[in-house]
N, C-alpha and C positions, 0 to 999 in steps of 0.2 A: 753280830757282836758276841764275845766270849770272855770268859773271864779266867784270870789267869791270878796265879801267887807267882812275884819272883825275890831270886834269893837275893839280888841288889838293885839299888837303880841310879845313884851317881856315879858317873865315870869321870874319874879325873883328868884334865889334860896341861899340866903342866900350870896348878895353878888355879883351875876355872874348870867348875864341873860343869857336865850336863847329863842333861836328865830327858827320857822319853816315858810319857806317862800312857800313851797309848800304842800302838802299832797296827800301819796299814792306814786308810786315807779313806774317805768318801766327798771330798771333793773334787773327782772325775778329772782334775788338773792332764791332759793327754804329754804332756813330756817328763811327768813324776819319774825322775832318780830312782825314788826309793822301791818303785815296782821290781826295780833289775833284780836279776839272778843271783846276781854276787850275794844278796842279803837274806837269803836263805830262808822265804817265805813260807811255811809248810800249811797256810792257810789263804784264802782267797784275801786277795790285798781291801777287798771293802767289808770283810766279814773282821770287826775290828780289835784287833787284841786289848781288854783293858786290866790294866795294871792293879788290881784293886786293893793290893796291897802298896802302893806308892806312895801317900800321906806318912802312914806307919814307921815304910823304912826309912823317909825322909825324914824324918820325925829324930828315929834312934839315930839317922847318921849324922843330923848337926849339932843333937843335945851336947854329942862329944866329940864334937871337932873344933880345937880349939881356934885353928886359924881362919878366918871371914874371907869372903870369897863370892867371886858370883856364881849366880844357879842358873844356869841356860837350858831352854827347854823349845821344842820346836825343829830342832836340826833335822828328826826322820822324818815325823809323823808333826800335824797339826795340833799344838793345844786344844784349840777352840774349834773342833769338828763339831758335826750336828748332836753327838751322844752327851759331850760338854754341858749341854743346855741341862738334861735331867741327872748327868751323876756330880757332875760340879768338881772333880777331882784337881783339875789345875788351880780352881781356885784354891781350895784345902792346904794344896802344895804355897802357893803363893802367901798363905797366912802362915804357916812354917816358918817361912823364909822368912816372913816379917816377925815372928815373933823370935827368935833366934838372930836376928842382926846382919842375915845376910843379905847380898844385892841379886836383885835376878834380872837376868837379858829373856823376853821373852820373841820368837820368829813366828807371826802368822800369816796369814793372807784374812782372815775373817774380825767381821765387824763384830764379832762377839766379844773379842776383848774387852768391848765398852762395860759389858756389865762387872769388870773389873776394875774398871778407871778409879774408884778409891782406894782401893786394896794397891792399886802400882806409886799410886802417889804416895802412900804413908808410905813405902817402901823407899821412893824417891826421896823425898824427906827424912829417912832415919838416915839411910845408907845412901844407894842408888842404883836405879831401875832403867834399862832401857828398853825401848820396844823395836821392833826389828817386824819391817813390814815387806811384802813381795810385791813387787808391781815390773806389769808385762808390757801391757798394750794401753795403748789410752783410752780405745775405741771401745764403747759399749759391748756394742754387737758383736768383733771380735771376743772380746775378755769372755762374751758366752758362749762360745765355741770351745776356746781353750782350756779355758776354769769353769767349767759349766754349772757346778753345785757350790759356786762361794760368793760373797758379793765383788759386785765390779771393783776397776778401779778407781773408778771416782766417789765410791764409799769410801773405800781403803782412804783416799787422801783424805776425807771428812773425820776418819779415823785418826789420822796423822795430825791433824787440826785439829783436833780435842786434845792429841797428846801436847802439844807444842802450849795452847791453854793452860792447861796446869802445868806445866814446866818441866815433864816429864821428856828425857831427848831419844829422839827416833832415828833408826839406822834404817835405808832403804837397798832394799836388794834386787837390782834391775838385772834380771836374770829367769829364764833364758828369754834370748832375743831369737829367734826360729826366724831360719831363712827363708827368702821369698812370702813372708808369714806379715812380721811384726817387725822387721829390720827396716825401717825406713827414717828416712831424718825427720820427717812428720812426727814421728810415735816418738822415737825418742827426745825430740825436745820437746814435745808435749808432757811428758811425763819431769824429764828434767825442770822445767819451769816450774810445775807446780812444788815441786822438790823445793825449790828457792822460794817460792810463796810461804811456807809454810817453816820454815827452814829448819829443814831434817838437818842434824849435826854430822852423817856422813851418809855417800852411795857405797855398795861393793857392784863391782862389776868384775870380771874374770876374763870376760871379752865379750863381743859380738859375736855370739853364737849360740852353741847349745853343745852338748855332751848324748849319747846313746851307746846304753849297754846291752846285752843279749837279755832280753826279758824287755827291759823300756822300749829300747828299740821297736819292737814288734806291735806293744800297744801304742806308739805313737804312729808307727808306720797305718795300722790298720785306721787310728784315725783321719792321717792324712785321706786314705782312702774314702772315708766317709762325706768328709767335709773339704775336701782341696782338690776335686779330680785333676788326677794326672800328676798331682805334684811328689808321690811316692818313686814315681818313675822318674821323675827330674833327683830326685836325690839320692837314686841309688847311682843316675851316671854320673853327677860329681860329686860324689861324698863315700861312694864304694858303701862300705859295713865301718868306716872309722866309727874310732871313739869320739875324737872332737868333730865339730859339725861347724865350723865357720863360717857365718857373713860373707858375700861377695864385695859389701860395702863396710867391712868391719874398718878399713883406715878410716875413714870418712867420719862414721859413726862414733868411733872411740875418742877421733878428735874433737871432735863435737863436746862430748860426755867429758873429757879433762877442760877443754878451755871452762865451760858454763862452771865446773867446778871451781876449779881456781879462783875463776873469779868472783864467785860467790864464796868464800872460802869455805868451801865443803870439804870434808876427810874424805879423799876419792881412792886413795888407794886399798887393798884390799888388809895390809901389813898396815897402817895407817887404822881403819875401821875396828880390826880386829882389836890391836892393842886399847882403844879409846874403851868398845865392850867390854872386855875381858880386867879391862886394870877395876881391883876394886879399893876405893880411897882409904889413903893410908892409917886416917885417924881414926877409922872403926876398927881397924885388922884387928886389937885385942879389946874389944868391950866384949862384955861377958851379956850374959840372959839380966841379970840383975839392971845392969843399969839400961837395957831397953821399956822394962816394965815401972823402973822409976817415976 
């Protein structure tokens, strides 16, 4: 872990910022994006970049921005990695957002959020808050292979269930699905089902599959090696070096994931989930700091 000043840290996207308060991962996740080469890592990906000035700028960037807006956090890197516990920064950022009037979409995989659960509710409650949770495999002993330093999935849903509780709405991201892995109608309506128990307000999914880029690639390839013998060799003869990485059963699969949707009426599309995140309700857009501390 390293500490770092930078000179900004919301980026805007049309609307909806976000924000990364750390950089680089220590939840061992073996198919992490954000390992790839494209992102220009000039330090070892669990040796963790932290933002120490990121309250500060979040701080001076909403005191004067007049228009309200959501603050999304979680897109690279984890909020709630193991370092979270002692420097507390996301939370810091979180009370920001709440004391300045805006909404924040938070993306994790960890049960640490909980220690957050009042801080997203007042949030929910002034403005609104969503939470944005990953889920892969249903299977215990899988999810500790794949995600090996985060809790299972059947935390994460216990997590989902707290939010659902205080009325807080959660977006689920079933993603990736890794072929010959965790691609099976088993896993995903397992995971689907409890999605409807608990009722997440939407899924994204992108497909049945997975994505590998030059740097990912490599560390997921070497874990295949570790833990899947022989399956590195099954997918470099169907899958070549592509970028995408498709399901052999993605019809099957996908069909599955839209009927259960529908008919629970879940936001399943990805253009559907996103707008539901990103809109932030129209009757805060101009309240000011005064009348939140009212």
């Amino acid at each position: 872990m390293h500490f770092v000043d930078v000179k900004g840290i919301l980026h805007n996207n049309g609307g909806f910022c976000g924000m990364n308060i750390y950089r680089g991962c220590t939840h061992g996740c073996i198919y992490c994006d954000s390992r790839s080469n494209c992102y220009n890592f000039t330090h070892d990906f669990e040796d963790i970049e932290v933002k120490q000035n990121a309250p500060a700028l979040l701080e001076s960037t909403l005191r004067n921005k007049r228009k309200k807006c959501m603050i999304g956090t979680g897109s690279m890197s984890d909020p709630y990695m193991h370092c979270e516990e002692k420097l507390g920064l996301t939370r810091k950022c979180l009370e920001i957002i709440y004391q300045y009037g805006f909404g924040a979409a938070v993306q994790t995989k960890s049960d640490r959020i909980l220690r957050d659960i009042d801080l997203l509710e007042k949030i929910n409650n002034s403005t609104k808050c969503v939470v944005e949770m990953t889920l892969t495999t249903y299977d215990d002993k899988l999810c500790s292979i794949i995600e090996p330093n985060v809790c299972n999935t059947k935390r994460r849903i216990e997590v989902l269930e707290e939010m659902q509780k205080r009325g807080i709405p959660a977006v689920v991201w079933l993603s990736p699905i890794l072929p010959y892995i965790n691609d099976t109608k088993e896993n995903i309506k397992a995971i689907l089902d409890e999605c409807v128990r608990v009722k997440v307000k939407g899924i994204i999914c992108f497909g049945m599959g997975l994505t590998l880029r030059d740097g990912d690639r490599e560390y997921y390839y070497a874990a295949l090696d570790k833990h899947f013998k022989g399956l590195k060799e099954r997918y470099i003869r169907r899958y070549g070096y592509a970028y995408e990485v498709p399901s052999d059963n993605s019809r099957e699969l996908f069909a599955l994931f839209n009927r259960i949707c529908r008919e629970n009426n879940i936001l399943h599309t990805p253009d559907a989930c996103f707008s539901f995140i990103n809109e932030f309700p129209e009757k805060y857009q101009q309240m000011s700091i005064f009348d939140i501390i009212k």
